[in-house]
N, C-alpha and C positions, 0 to 999 in steps of 0.2 A: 674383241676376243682377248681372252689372256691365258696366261697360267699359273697358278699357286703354286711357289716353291715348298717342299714337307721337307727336304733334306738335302745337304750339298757333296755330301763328301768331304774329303781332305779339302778339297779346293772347287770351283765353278766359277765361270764368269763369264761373261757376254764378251763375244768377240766379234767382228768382220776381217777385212782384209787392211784395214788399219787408217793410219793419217801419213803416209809418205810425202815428203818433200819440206817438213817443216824443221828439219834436223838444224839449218839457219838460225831457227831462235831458239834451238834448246829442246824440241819437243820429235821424240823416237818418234817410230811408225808404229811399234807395239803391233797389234792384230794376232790371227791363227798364229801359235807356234806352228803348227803342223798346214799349212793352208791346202796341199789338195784335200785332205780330207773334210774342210771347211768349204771346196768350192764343191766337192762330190756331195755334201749333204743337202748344199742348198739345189745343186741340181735335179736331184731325186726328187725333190719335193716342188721344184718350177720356178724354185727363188731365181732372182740374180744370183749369179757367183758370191758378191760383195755383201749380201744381206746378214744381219746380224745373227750370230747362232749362240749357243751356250757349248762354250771348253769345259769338258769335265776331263780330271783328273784322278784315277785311281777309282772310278767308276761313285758309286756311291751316292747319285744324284735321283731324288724323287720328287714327281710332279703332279699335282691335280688339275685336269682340264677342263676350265670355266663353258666352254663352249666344243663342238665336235673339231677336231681337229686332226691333219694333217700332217707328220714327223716322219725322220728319218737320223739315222743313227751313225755313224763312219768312223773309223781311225780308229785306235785298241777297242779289239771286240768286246764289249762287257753281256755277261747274259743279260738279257732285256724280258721283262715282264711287263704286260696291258692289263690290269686288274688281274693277276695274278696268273695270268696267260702267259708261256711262253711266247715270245716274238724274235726275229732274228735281225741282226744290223743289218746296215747296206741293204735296206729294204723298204718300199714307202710301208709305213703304218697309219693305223686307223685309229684313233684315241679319241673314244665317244665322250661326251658332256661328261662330268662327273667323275671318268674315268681316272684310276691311277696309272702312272708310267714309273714304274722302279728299275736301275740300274744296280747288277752288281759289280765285283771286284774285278776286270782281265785277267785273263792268264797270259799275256803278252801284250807288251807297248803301255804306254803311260795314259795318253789323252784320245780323247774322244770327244766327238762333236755332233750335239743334237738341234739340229733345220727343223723349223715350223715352220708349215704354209706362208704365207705372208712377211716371215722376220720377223725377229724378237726388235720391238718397235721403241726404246728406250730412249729418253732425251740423246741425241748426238751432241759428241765434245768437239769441236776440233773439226768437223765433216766425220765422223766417226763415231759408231757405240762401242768400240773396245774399250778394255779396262789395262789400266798401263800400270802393271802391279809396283813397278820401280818410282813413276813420278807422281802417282794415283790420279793422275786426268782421266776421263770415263764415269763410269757407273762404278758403285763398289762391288766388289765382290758379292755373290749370291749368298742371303742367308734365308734360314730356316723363316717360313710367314711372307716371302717379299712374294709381292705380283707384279708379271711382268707382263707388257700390253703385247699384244701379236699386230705385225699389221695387215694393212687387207693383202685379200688371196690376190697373187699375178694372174695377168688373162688366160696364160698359157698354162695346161694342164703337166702333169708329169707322166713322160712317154714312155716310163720304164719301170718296175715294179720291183727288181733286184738289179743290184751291182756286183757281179763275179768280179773282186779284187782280190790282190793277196791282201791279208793281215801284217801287218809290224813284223819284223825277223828279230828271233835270241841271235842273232851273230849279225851286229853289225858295224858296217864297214863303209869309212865315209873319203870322199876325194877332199885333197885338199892342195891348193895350189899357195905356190910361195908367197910367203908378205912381205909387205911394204917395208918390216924391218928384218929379214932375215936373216941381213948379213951384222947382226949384233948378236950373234949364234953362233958358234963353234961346227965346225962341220958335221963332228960326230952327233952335235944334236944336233940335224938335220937329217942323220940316218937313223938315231934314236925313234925321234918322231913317227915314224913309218914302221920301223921295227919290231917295236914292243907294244903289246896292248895298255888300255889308260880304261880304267874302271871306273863308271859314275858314281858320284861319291853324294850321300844327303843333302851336301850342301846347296846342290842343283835345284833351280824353278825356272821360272820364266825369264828371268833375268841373262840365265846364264848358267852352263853345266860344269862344275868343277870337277876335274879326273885327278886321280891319283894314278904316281906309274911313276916312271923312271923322271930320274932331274934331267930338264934341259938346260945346259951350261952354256953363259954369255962370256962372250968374247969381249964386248964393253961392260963396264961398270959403272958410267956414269950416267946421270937422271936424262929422261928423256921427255920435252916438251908436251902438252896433252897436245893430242891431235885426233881428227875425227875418226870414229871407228863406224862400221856397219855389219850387218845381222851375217854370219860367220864366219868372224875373226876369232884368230886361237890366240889370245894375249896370254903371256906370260909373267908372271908377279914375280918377286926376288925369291918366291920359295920354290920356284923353279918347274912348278907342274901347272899345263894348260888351262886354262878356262877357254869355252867354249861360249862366245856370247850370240845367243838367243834371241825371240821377239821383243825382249821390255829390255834391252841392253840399253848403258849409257850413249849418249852421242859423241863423247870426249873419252881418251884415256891417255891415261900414262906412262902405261909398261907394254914395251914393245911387241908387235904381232909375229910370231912367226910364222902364220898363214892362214888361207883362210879358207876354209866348205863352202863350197858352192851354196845357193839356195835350194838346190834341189835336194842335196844330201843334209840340209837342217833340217828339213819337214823329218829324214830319217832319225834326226839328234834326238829331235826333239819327242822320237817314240821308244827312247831309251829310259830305263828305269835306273834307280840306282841299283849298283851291285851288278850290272850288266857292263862288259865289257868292249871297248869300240876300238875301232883299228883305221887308222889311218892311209890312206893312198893317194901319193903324189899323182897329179897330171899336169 
């Protein structure tokens, strides 16, 4: 089985739950920005948690199905059409031979994640089908004409036909616990931090969310050794406002962390759009 890509959007690309543990030789873990919503779609449909899905961003993703197929839909709700049928996320669907599956635009949250029966069955890099936008290990990116193989259906059926979840929040609000270098920070930026909102700025992908907002002021001024970073660290650059690093962040950096989002509240990061505003909370 497979599927004929017709259109990607802004962005797409095959993801799972990544390559952890190989940070050693240079190589992120990459996978879901958002991963429940990548384990809730392979749920719905009977996958493994870990099975490959396609990240769509900013919706805009259209498919022709080679064969009857199995799909479900999760994380920024986008309208969903089945040959021109209304369809609803977070819900198994039905996508006969021939059939088209069009996505459009959300009206909240960024990324979106589409499970097909079986997983999107692409060579793996690494023990992995994600695509690691920063080191390009993976599959490339989704374009318009690519076929992607499905693999076979799991034994186990899917027991559930909708998922009553919330949707992505316009207000959100992320934990963050102190870094590793926070005491190269002025105290006031450490109440800065938590105080003032930081606005997602274009610059943001998978790599990494750059906020604009108020200067965080260092108490040191001199270079600071690379040392390992992981998926969300708030590094700050000499221009003084946070970056937020993501699933394809580097393994190494340079400029000191002043702390760091839980994993729980990245999946949230990561359904911020630009021009949406995020708020900080120590614990």
């Amino acid at each position: 089985m497979s599927v004929e890509v017709l259109a990607t959007g802004p962005l797409a690309t095959v993801q799972d739950l990544g390559r952890p543990g190989l940070a050693g030789i240079g190589v992120g873990t990459s996978g879901a920005a958002d991963t429940p919503s990548l384990r809730l779609a392979n749920r719905l449909v009977g996958n493994d948690e870990d099975a490959a899905a396609i990240e769509i961003t900013l919706g805009g993703l259209a498919l022709r199905a080679t064969r009857d197929l199995t799909v479900a839909l999760t994380g920024a709700p986008c309208p969903v059409t089945v040959d021109g049928r209304g369809a609803a996320p977070n819900a198994v669907l039905r996508v006969r031979r021939g059939a088209e599956l069009r996505l459009g635009v959300p009206a909240v949250g960024l990324r979106s994640y589409l499970a097909v029966r079986g997983g999107i069955d692409v060579e793996p890099v690494l023990g992995s089908r994600s695509t690691d936008v920063l080191s390009g290990i993976g599959p490339e990116p989704l374009q318009p004409g690519a076929v992607l193989p499905v693999g076979a259906a799991p034994a186990r059926f899917p027991v559930v036909d909708l998922a009553p979840v919330a949707g992505p929040s316009e207000e959100v609000v992320l934990r963050v616990r102190s870094g590793p270098r926070d005491d190269w920070f002025t105290s006031e930026a450490l109440k800065t931090l938590v105080s003032a909102p930081y606005e997602v700025t274009a610059e943001s992908n998978r790599v990494g969310m750059r906020l604009d907002g108020p200067v965080l002021e260092r108490n040191r001024t001199e270079e600071l050794p690379s040392e390992g970073m992981v998926t969300g660290s708030l590094q700050v650059p000499p221009v003084g406002t946070p970056t937020l690093f993501l699933a394809d962040h580097p393994v190494t950096g340079g400029y000191p962390v002043i702390g760091v989002v839980p994993a729980a509240d990245v999946a949230k990061a990561a359904q911020a759009r630009p021009g949406q505003h995020v708020h900080f909370r120590y614990v």
